[in-house]
Steps between C-alpha positions, in 0.01 A plus 500: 500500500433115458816542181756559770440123637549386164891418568468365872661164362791684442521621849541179636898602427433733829513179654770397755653898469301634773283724322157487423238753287210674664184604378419796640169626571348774711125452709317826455774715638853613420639204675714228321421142530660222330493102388717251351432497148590149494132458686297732245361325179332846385342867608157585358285731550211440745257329322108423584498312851283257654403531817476203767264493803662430823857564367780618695479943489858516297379290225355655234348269321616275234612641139448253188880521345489294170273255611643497850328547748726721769430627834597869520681589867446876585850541617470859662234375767727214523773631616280709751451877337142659369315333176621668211379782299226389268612817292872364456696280255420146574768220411477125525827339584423108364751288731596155526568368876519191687355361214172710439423792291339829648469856378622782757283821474772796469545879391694638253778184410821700409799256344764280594849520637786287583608469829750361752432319754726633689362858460204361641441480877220370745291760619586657827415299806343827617187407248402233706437095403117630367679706188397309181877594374796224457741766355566890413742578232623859386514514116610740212294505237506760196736719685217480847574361810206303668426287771287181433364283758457110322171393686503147663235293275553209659347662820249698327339137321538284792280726706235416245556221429552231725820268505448120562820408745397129508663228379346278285420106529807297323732783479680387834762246468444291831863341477656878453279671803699444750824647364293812494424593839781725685677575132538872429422677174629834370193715330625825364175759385436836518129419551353460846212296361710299311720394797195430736379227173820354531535465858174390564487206255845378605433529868265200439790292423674632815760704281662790669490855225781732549433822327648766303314788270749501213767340319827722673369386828493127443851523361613657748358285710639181321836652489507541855473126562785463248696700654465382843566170360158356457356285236223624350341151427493428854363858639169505284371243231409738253421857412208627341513787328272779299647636169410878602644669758673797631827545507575122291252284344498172539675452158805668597479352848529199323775545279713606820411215678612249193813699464627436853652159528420481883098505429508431120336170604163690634149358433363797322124579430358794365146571600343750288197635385627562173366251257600462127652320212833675630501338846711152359779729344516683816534227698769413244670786495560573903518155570246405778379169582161549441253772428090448648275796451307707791286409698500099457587292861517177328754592294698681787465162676659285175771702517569456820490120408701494199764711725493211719494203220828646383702504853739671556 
């Protein structure tokens, strides 16, 4: 399995096309579950664990993955279903988010596919905001037809581990503060959690968050001020986006946005918990002002800053 990661450089050409690859992955049943592959490093099998008093119940322990030492996230109880089957096949899915490494306890891992966003939709408002889903996508693979839900990760770790919102000593820019309060910012993300990170660091600042859970709604959005005859400089100060979404990433979101005269001029961030050697040529490539990594407030706040040390 880990051979089929070998060429994830090369996907970085997915970029700014509104597609993405998915690992997909099933937990003990014949449902389909999927990832970015962007996110996995490798899949092992489950090796020797090591248990830690006082742990949180999903986390299985911590694997020793060539001389790393990784915890290993039982993502089945995670996401609120039964332990699984001792008797099964047991996968480790060896990620890379917000910065930190951790092994996700699986099933059976079956291959990747490439996707479009825009065959990808949020999950139905009839599953409630407790669903540990940010999309559902219907794919063909092999000739099959099969539904995969793309489980929220970013929800899943932040209800282990805990978030810091706070600001840190220095990182405020007395002279800049009080151009802050009563601005507005645009955060597009398909992720609940994400959006509550956001909006609670920049609150402290006094910064109004205006919302939207994917790329075709914050265009749309944007457009609409266009078109009504609105600058877009003076409605928000800047828009924060994710890279993943439903729908349109951030990457194409971005592209639109630099394409259209009447907003071309944007203050564009992409936060993401994808972390890499390929994040400067993606930042190249779809033309955003910056790109900070999940879940970091300082950095969310020095962009803010450098958005206002530039002016308009």
């Amino acid at each position: 399995m880990a051979s089929i990661l070998d060429s994830v450089d090369q996907r970085t050409q997915l970029v700014g096309e509104n597609r993405l690859e998915l690992l997909m992955f099933r937990l003990g049943n014949q449902q389909l579950f999927a990832i970015n592959v962007f996110k996995v490093r490798e899949v092992v099998k489950v090796p020797p664990l090591t248990r830690l008093p006082g742990s949180r119940p999903n986390v299985s322990g911590i694997a020793h993955i060539r001389g790393v030492s990784v915890p290993v996230i039982d993502l089945r109880t995670s996401i609120g279903m039964r332990p699984m089957n001792d008797g099964g096949e047991r996968n480790l899915i060896i990620t890379e988010y917000n910065r930190s490494i951790q092994g996700f306890l699986v099933g059976q891992v079956d291959n990747i596919v490439n996707v479009s966003w825009k065959n990808i939709q949020p999950p139905p408002s009839s599953t409630g905001r407790s669903n540990y889903l940010t999309a559902i996508a219907q794919v063909e693979d092999k000739g099959v037809s099969s539904l995969i839900e793309i489980i929220d990760v970013e929800k899943v770790l932040a209800e282990i581990v805990t978030y810091d919102v706070s600001i840190s000593q220095g990182v405020l820019d007395e002279t800049l503060v009080p151009l802050m309060s009563g601005t507005k910012v645009l955060v597009v993300d398909d992720s609940a959690t994400a959006h509550s990170q956001v909006k609670a660091t920049l609150s402290q600042l006094g910064i109004e968050v205006i919302s939207c859970s994917n790329g075709q709604e914050a265009l749309s959005l944007l457009q609409g001020w266009c078109d009504a005859g609105k600058s877009v400089t003076d409605e928000i100060l800047l828009m924060i986006t994710d890279a993943e979404m439903p729908e349109m990433d951030g990457y194409r979101l971005t592209k639109e946005v630099r394409s259209d005269a009447r907003m071309a001029n944007l203050f564009i961030t992409l936060n993401t918990s994808l972390t890499g050697s390929f994040n400067d040529e993606m930042v190249k490539k779809v033309g955003c002002d910056l790109l900070i990594s999940k879940f970091q407030p300082d950095l969310l706040v020095q962009a803010v800053q450098e958005r206002l040390r530039r002016g308009k």
